[in-house]
NUSE-146905 format. One record per residue: x, y, z of N, C-alpha, C, CB in turn; residue in one letter. Coordinates in pm, whole numbers, plus 50000, padded with zeros to 5 digits. Glycine has a CB too. Example, Ala and Ser with C-alpha at 12.3 -4.5 7.8 and 13.67 -1.06 7.14 Angstrom:
513194943150780512304955050780513204967050780511314955350905A/512854977550708513674989450714512905000350787514084994050572S/
# end
This chain:
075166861666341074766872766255075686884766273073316876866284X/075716887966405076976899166403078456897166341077296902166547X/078876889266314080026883366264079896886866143080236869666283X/078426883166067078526885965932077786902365888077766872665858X/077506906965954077416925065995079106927766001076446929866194X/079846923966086081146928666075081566927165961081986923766154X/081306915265870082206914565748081416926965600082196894065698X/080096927665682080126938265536080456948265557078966941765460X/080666954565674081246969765711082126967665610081946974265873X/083396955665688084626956565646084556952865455085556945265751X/083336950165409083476947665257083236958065234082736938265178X/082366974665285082276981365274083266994865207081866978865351X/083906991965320085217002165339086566994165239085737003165546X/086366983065250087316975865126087286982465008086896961465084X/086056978364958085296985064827085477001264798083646982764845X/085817007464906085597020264858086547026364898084487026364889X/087087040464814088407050464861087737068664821090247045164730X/088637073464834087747087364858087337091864722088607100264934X/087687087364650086857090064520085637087864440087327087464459X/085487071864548084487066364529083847052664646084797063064395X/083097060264668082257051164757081067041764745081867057764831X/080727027564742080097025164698078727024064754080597018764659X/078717037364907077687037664985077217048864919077877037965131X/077827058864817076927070664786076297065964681077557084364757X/075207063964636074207057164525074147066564452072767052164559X/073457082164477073607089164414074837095364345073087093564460X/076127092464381077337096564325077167084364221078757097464431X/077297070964244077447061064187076717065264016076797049064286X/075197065064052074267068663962074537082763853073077070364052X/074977089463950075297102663844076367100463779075537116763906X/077817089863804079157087563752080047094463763079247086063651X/079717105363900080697118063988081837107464101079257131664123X/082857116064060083797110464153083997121064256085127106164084X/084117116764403084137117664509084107136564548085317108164547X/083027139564707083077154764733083067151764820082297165364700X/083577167964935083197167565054081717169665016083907177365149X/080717158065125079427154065132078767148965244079297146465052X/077917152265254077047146865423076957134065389075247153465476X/077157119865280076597111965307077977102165352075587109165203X/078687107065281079677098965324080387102965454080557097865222X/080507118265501080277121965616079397113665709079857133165601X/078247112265698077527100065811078337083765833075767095665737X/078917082065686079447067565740081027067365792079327056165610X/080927082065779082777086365856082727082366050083187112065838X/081457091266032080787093166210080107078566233079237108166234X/079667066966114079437054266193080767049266240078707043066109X/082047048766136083177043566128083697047266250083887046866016X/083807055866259085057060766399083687055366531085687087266407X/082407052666515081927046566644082157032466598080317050166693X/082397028866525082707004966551084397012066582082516985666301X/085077023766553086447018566623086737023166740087607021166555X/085417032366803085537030466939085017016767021084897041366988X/083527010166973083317000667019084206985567053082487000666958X/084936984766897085926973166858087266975766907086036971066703X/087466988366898088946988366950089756985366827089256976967072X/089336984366696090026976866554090176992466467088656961866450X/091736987066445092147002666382091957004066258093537007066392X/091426995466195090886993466052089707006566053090136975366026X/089437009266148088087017066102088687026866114086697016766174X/089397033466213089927046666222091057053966098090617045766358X/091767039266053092827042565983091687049065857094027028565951X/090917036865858090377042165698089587059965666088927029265656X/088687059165812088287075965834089577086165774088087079766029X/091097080765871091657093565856092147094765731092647096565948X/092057086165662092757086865535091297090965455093657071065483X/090377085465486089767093765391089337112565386088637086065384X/089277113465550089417123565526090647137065510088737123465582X/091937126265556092857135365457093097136265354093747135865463X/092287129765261092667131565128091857144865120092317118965018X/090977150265185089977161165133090647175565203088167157465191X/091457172365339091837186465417093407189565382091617184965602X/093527199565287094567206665303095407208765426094207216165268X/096797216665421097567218065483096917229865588098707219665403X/096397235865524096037251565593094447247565649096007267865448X/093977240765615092937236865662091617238265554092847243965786X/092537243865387091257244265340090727225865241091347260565228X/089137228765268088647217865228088117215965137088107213965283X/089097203565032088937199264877087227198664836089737182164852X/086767210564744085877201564667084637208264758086217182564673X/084907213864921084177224864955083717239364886084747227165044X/082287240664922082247252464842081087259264966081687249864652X/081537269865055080877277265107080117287965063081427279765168X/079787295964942079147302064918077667296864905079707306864839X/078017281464887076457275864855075457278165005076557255864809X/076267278565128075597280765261074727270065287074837293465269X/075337253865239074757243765236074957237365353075027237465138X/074027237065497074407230665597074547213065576073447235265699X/073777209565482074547194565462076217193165477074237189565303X/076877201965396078417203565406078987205965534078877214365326X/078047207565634079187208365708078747197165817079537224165763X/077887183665825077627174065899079287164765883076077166665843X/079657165365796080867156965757081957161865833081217157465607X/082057171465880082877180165969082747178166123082527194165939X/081857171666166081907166266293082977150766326080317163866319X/083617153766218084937143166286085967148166299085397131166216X/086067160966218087457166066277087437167266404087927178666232X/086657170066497086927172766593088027159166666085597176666648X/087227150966669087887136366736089217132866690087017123066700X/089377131266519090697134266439091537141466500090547140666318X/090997153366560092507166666633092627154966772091737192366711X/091807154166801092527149066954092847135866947091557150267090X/092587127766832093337114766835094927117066751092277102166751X/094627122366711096197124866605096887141666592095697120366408X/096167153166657097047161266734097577170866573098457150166842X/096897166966436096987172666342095997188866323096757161766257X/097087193566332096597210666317095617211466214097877222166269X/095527209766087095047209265947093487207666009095757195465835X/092817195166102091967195766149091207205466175092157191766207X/091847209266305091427219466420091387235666266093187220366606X/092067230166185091687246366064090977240466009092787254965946X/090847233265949089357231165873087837234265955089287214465831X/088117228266071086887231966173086717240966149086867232066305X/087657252766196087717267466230086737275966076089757272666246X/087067269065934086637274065858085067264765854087657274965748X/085097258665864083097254765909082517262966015082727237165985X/083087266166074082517273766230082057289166174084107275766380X/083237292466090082937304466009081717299965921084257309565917X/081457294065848080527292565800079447292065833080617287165763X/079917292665926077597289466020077957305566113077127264466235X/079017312466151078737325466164078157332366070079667330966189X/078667327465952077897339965817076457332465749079327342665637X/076187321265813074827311165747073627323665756074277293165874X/072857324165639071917333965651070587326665731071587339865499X/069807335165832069107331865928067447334865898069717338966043X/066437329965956065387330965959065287343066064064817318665977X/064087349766045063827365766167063607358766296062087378266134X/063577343866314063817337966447064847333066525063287330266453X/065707336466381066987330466453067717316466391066527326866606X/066797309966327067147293966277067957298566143065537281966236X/069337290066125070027287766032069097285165870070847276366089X/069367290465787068367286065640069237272765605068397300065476X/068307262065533068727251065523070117250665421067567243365484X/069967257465292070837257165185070347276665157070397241965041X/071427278965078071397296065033069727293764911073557302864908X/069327282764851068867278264732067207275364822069927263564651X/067647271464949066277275665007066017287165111065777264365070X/065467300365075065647308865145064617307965262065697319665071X/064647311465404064177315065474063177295365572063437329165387X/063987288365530063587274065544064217268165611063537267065450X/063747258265721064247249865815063867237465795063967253165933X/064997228365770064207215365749065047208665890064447206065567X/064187197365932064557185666036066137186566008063767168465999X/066227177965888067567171665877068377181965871067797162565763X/068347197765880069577204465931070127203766065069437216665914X/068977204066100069267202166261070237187666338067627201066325X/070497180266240071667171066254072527175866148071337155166240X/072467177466027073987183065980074677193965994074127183565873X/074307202766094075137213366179074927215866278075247223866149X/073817213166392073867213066524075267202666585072357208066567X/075097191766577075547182366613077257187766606074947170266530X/077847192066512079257197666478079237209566558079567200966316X/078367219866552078187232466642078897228166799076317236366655X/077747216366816077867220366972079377210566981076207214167097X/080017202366911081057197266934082467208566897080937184166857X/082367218166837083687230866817083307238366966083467244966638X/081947236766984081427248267102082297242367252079247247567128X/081797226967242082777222367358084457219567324082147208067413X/084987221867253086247219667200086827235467172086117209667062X/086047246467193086927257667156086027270567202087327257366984X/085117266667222084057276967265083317278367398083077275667181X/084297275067488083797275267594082557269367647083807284567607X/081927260567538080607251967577079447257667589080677245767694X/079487268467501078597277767467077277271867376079417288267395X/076227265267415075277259767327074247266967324074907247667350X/074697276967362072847286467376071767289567250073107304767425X/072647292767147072637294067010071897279666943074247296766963X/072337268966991071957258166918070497255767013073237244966913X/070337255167078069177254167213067877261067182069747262267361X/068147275567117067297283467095066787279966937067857296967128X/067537274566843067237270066757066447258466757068077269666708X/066987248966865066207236966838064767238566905066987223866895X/064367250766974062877250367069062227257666956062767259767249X/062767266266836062057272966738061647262666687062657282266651X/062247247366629061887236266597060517230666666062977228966618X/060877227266775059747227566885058397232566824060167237667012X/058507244566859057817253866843056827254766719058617262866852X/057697256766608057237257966485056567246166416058227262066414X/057457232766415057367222266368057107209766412058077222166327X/056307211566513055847201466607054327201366586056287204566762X/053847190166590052167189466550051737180966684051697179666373X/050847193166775051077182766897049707174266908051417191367057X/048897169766820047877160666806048677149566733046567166466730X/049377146666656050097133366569051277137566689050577134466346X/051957141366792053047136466806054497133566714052587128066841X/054497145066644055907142666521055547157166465055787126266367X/056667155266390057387173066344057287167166196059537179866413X/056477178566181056947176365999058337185465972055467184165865X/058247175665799059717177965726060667191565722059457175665582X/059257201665703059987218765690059427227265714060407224465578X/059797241665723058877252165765059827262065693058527254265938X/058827267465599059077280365589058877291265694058477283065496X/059947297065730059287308965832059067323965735060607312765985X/058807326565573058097332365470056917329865494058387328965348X/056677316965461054947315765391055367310665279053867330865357X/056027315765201056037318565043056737304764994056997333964992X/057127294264998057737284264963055917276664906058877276965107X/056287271564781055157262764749054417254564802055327257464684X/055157249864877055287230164972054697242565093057767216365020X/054847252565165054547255765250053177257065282055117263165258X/052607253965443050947260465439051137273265484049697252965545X/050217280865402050307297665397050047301565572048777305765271X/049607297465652049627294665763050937292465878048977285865742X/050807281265862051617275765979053227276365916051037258466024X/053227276765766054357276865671055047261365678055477289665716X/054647251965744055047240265767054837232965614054247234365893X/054917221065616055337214065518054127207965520056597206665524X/053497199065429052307190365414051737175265537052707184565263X/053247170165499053747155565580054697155465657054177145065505X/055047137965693055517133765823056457128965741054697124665931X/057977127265754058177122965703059697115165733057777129665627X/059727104665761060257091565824061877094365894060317078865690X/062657097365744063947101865812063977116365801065267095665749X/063497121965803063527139565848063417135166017061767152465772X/062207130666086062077126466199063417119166234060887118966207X/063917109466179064767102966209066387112666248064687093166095X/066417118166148067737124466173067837137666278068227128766033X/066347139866323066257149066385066507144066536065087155366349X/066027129066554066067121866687067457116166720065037110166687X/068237114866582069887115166597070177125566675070747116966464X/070137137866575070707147966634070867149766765070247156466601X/069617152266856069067152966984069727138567048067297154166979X/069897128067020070637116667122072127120967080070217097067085X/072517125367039074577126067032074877141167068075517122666827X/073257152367065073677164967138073297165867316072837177467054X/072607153867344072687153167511073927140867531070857147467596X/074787136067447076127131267493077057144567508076787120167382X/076807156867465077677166167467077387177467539077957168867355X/076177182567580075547190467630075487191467801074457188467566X/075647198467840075377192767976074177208468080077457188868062X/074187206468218073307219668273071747216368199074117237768209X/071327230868227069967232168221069987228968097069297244468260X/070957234467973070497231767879070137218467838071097236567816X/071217209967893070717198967859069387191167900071567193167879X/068817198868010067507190168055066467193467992067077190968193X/066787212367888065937213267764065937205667680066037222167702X/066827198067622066777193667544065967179667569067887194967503X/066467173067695066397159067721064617160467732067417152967875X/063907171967737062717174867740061707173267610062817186567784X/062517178767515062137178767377062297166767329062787187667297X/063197157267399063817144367291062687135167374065977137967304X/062507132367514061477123567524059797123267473061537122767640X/059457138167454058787139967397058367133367282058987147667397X/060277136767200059607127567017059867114867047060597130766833X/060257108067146060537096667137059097085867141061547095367243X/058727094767298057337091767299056027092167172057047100267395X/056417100167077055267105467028055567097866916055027121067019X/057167091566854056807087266743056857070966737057617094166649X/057297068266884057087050466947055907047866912057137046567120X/054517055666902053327047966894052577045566713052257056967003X/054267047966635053557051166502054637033266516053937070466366X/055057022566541056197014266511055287005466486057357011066610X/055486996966429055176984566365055006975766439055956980266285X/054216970166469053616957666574054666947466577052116949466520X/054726943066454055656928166423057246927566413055246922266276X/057436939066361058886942066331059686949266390059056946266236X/058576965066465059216973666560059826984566441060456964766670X/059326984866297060286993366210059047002666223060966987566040X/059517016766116058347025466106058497028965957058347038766213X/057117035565920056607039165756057057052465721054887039265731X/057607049665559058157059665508057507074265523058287055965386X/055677076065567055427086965604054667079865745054647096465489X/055277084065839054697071565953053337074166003055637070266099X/052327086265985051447084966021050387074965907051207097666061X/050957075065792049567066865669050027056365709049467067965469X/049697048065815050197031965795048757025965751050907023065960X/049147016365668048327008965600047757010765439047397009265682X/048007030065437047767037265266048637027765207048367055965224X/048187030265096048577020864948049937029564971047427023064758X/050777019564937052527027164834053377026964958052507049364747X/052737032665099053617031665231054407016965247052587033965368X/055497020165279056177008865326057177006565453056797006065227X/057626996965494058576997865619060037005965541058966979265694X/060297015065615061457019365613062657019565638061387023665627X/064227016065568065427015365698065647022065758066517013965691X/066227034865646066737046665729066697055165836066717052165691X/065357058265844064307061965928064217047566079062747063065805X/063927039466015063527034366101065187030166238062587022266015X/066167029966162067357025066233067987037066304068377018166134X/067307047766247068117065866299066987062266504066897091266115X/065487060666432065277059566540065307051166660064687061866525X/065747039266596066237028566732067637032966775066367010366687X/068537040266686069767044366787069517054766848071057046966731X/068107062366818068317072466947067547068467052067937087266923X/066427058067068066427050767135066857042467236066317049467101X/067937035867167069307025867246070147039167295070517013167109X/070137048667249071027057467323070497066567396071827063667251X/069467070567385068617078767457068727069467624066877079667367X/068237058767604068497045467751069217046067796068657032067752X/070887043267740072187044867787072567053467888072867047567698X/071927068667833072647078367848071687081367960072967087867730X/071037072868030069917074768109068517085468136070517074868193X/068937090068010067517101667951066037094367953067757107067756X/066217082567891064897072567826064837064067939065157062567666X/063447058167994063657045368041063447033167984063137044568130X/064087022968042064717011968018063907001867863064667004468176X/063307006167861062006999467804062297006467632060197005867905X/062847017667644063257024567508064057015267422064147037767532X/064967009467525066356999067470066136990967387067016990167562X/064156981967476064356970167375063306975867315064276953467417X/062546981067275062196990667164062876990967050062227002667202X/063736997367082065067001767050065976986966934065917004967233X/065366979167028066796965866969065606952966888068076954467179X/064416959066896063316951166826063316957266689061816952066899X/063346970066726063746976966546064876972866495063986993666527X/066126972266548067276965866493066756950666484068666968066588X/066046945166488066146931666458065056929566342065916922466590X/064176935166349062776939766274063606946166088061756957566406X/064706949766118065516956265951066296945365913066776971665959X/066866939166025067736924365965066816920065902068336911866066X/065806911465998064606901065934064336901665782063136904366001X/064246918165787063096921965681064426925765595061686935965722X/065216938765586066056938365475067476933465431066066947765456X/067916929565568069356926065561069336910365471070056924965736X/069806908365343069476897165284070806892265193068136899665203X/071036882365157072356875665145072236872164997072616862265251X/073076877264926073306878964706074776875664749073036901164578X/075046856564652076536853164641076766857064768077486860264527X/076746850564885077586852264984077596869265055078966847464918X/077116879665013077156885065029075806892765112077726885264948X/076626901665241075116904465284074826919665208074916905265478X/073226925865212072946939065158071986947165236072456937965025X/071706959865244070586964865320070356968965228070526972565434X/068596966065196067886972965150066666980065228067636966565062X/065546985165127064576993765239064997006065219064706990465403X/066027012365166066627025765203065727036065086068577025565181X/064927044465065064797061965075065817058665020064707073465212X/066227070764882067627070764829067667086164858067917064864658X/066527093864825066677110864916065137111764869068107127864838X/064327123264985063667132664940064157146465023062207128564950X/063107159264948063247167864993061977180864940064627168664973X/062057193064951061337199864952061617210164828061277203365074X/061247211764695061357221564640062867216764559061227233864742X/063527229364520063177242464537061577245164431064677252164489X/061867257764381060817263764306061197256864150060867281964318X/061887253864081062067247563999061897233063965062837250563993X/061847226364127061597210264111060137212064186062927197664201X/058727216364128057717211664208057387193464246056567218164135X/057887188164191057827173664203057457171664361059317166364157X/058787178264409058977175164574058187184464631060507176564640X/057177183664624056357190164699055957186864832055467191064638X/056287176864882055597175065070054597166265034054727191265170X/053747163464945052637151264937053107137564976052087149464790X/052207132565004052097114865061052567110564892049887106765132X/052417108364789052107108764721054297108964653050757118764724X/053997124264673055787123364654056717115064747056437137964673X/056687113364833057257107564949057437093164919056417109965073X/056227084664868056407073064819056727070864673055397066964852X/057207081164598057567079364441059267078764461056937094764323X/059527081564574061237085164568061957068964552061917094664751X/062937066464510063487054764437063707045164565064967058364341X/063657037164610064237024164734065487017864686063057009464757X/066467017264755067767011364719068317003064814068707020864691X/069426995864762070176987664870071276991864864070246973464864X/072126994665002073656997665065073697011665050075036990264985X/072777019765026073357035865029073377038165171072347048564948X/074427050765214074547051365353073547058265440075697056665377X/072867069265368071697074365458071147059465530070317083365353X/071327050165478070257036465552071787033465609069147020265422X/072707028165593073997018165587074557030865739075267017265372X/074707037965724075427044065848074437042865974075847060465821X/073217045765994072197049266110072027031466126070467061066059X/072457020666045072307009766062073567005266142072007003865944X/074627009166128076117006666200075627016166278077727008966124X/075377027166321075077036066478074787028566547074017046566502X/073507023166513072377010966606073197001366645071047002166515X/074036995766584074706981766537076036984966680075436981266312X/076306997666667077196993966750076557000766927078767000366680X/075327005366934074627004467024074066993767113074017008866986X/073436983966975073236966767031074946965567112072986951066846X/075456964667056076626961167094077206963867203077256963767027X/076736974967250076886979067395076126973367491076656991667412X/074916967067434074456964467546074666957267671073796962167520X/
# end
């Protein structure tokens, strides 16, 4: 089976060049040719981990080329647009870092420099937390907390003296705010207003639980204690066993996967999830590694990776596919009430096969098994 996991990466990256990828569904669907973007950003950051695991320069070559087609000479980046103050834009930016020190290209180390600026001027909550997009004011969702922590603390150790204090204090407002400590899991968002629709006038939190918000948040936290080190890091390693613990007891008996809103298991419309479910077996398998988790996380950990083959990894003409995948949800804005935070919305969002939100956190895992 791994043999034929290797060959769809590599049909993967065959299939696709920077204009067009055939892991972004939503690019596909809309008939947009190629942006700087967090999704293809995630399968940049699976890619360069199978060419650390493999040692095969097929994966690296293809990263750097794709992402030089997007970084200018001076470091500015094609098709970027910072006024939007969209922290998705800058998750894709956690490879320059590795790019400068494997290939020693300046253009890098400036493009960084102009993301780094960008989260100096990111407009903030009165607590301190980064706002998710300029379009959501005064809002923290999970999944920021992997598309710019994770890059933060990697410029921080690469140019900033290893300064994570900033990211630390953000992630315990998370804690803090967005943690429900009777279910064990963080919902999707928090207004720190009130005033967001989806918000409870209260707690300003979001309605639900919701699968890969959790998921990308338990990324984040396993690849920011590979970088973190000191007290801070034993804050963190504090917070991460916590969710690990708390959202292990929502997994699936038979398969080891978890539900698109993981506390309704069994409600009508819920189903097993990839995305979600594969974000959290690699922080799992890595949480173990890195000797944070004990041992017992791993095969946890490698029952969910086997529990998404079983169930979605499935073979059309010779060909293998992941399905199971969430194609996106999210919260708002004020113009889309649709996305409101209900159980309800959460299971109306479209299921697809090979988009990378599922296809990258599936190669993370993939090359985690692989370590073992």
């Amino acid at each position: 089976m791994y043999q034929k996991i290797d060959a769809y990466i590599h049909r993967l990256i065959r299939e696709s060049t920077p204009e067009r990828t055939i892991w972004n569904i939503e690019k596909l669907r809309e008939g947009k040719s190629g942006t700087w973007n967090y999704i293809d950003g995630c399968m940049m950051t699976a890619l360069l981990a199978m060419a650390e695991i493999t040692g095969e320069p097929a994966y690296f070559d293809f990263v750097e080329h794709f992402i030089d087609s997007y970084i200018l000479e001076d470091g500015t980046i094609r098709t970027y647009h910072p006024e939007k103050f969209n922290l998705d834009d800058i998750n894709e930016g956690r490879v320059l870092l590795p790019l400068y020190r494997a290939t020693g290209k300046e253009k890098y180390r400036l493009a960084a420099e102009k993301l780094k600026h960008h989260l100096d001027t990111q407009p903030r909550t009165v607590e301190g937390n980064f706002w998710h997009k300029a379009i959501y004011p005064n809002q923290v969702w999970l999944d920021g907390i992997y598309m710019a922590q994770v890059f933060y603390a990697l410029y921080q150790q690469a140019f900033g003296g290893g300064d994570v204090s900033d990211i630390l204090r953000q992630i315990e407002t998370v804690r803090k705010r967005m943690f429900d400590p009777e279910k064990k899991l963080y919902y999707h968002g928090y207004d720190a207003s009130r005033k967001a629709f989806w918000a409870d006038p209260v707690t300003g939190c979001s309605k639900n639980f919701w699968l890969r918000s959790i998921g990308w948040f338990s990324v984040a936290l396993a690849d920011l204690l590979e970088i973190v080190t000191g007290a801070d890091r034993e804050a963190l390693a504090a917070i991460f066993t916590e969710l690990m613990a708390g959202v292990a007891q929502y997994a699936d008996p038979e398969t080891g996967m978890y539900y698109q809103v993981p506390d309704q298991i069994g409600r009508e419309g819920n189903y097993l999830e990839t995305s979600g479910s594969s974000m959290i077996a690699y922080a799992m398998l890595k949480g173990a590694r890195l000797g944070i988790l004990e041992k017992e996380y791993a095969a946890k950990g490698k029952k969910t990776f086997s529990g998404i083959v079983e169930k979605y990894l499935s073979f059309t003409e010779d060909t293998l596919n992941l399905g199971g995948i969430c194609l996106v949800a999210g919260l708002g804005p004020e113009s889309n009430r649709r996305r409101d935070g209900s159980y309800e919305y959460y299971i109306s969002e479209p299921v697809v096969e090979n988009d990378a939100k599922g296809v990258a956190p599936f190669i993370l895992c993939y090359t985690e098994i692989k370590r073992l």
